[in-house]
C-alpha positions in Angstrom: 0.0 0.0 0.0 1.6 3.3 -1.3 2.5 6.2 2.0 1.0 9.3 2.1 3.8 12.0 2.6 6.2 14.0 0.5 8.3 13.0 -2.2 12.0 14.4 -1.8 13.8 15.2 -5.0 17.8 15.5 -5.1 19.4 16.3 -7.7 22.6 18.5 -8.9 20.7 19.7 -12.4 18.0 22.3 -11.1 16.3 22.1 -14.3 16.0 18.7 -13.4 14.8 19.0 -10.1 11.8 21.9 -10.8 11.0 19.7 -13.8 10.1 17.2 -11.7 8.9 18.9 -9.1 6.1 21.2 -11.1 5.1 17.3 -12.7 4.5 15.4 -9.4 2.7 18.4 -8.4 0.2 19.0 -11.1 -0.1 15.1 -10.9 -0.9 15.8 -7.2 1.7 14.8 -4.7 3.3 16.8 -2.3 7.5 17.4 -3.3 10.6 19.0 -2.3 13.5 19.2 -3.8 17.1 19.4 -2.8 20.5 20.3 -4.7 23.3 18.4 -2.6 23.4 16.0 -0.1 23.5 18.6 2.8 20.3 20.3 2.0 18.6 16.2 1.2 20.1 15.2 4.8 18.7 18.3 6.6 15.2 18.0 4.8 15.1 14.3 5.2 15.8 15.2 9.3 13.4 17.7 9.9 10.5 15.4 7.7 10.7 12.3 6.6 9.5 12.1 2.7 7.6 9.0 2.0 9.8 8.6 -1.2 13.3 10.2 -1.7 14.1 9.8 -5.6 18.2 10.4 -5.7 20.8 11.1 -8.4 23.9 9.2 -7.8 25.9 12.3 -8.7 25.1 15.5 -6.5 27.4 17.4 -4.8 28.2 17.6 -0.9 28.3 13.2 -0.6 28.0 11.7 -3.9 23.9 10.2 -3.8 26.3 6.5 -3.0 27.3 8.2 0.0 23.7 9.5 0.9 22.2 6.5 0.4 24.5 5.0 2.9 23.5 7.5 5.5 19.9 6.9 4.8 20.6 3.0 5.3 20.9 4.0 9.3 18.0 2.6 11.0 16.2 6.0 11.8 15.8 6.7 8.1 15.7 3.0 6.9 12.3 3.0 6.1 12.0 5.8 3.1 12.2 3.7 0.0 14.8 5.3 -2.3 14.7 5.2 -6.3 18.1 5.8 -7.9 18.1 8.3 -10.8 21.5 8.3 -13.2 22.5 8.1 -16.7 25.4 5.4 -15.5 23.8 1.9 -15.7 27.2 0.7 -14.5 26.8 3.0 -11.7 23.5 1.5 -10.8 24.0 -1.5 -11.4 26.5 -1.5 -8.5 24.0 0.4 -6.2 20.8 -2.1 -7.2 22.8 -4.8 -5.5 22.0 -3.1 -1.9 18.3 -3.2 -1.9 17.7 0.6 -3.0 13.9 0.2 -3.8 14.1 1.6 -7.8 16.1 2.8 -10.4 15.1 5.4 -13.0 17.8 5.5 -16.1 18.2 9.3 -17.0 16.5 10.5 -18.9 13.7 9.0 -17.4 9.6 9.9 -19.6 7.7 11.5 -17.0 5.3 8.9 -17.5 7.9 6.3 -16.5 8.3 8.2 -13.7 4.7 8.1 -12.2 4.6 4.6 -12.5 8.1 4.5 -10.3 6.1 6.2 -7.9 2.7 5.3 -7.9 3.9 1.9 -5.6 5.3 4.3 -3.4 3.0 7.5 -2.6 -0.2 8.2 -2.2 -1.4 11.4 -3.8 -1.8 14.8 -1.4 -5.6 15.8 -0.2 -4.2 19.0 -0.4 -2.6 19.7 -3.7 -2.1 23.1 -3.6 0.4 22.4 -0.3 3.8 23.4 -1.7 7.0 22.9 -0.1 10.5 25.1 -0.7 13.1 23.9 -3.1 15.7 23.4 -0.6 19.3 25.2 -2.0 
């Protein structure tokens, strides 16, 4: 049964990340997005996102190195879905149990169906979170 909650986006590309961002929310789920690992890790602590959807390849802890930290057992529950254009990269990441993998660049359509398993979407649609710098 998909969790109600937020959807956290981090990536380095801000196009990227407001792309994705205005999508999920017309489609009606509540998102945030971050640009480096600092700002995902500080977002994450003060709410946990029902979904965080991570680029392997951000600055401030390569998304490897975030993904370890979220593998701690106070944020081991938030199922995380891998985005990069490096199937090797991936590949090597799958093999720990990450809960998806989007290959960049990823249809937006594609995309809802990543999600749709994951979050449920908002009762409140026009809730809008900050784009976390």
């Amino acid at each position: 049964m998909p969790r109600s909650g937020y959807i956290l986006v981090v990536d380095d590309e801000i196009d990227i990340v407001d792309l994705v961002i205005d999508f999920l929310q017309e489609e009606g789920y509540t998102v945030r997005g971050a640009l480096n690992g600092d700002t995902a890790l500080a977002a994450i602590t003060a709410q946990l996102p029902a979904l965080i959807l991570l680029d392997l390849f951000i600055p401030n802890q390569v998304g490897a190195g975030l993904w370890e930290h979220l593998r701690r057992e106070e944020f081991s529950s938030i199922p995380v879905v891998l985005m990069t254009a490096s199937p090797r990269a991936a590949e090597a990441i799958i093999e720990k149990r990450v809960a998806g993998y989007l290959p960049k660049p990823f249809d937006l359509e594609q995309l809802l169906a990543c999600i749709a398993s994951y979050v449920c979407r908002s009762d409140a649609q026009d809730q809008v979170l900050p784009l976390h710098m």
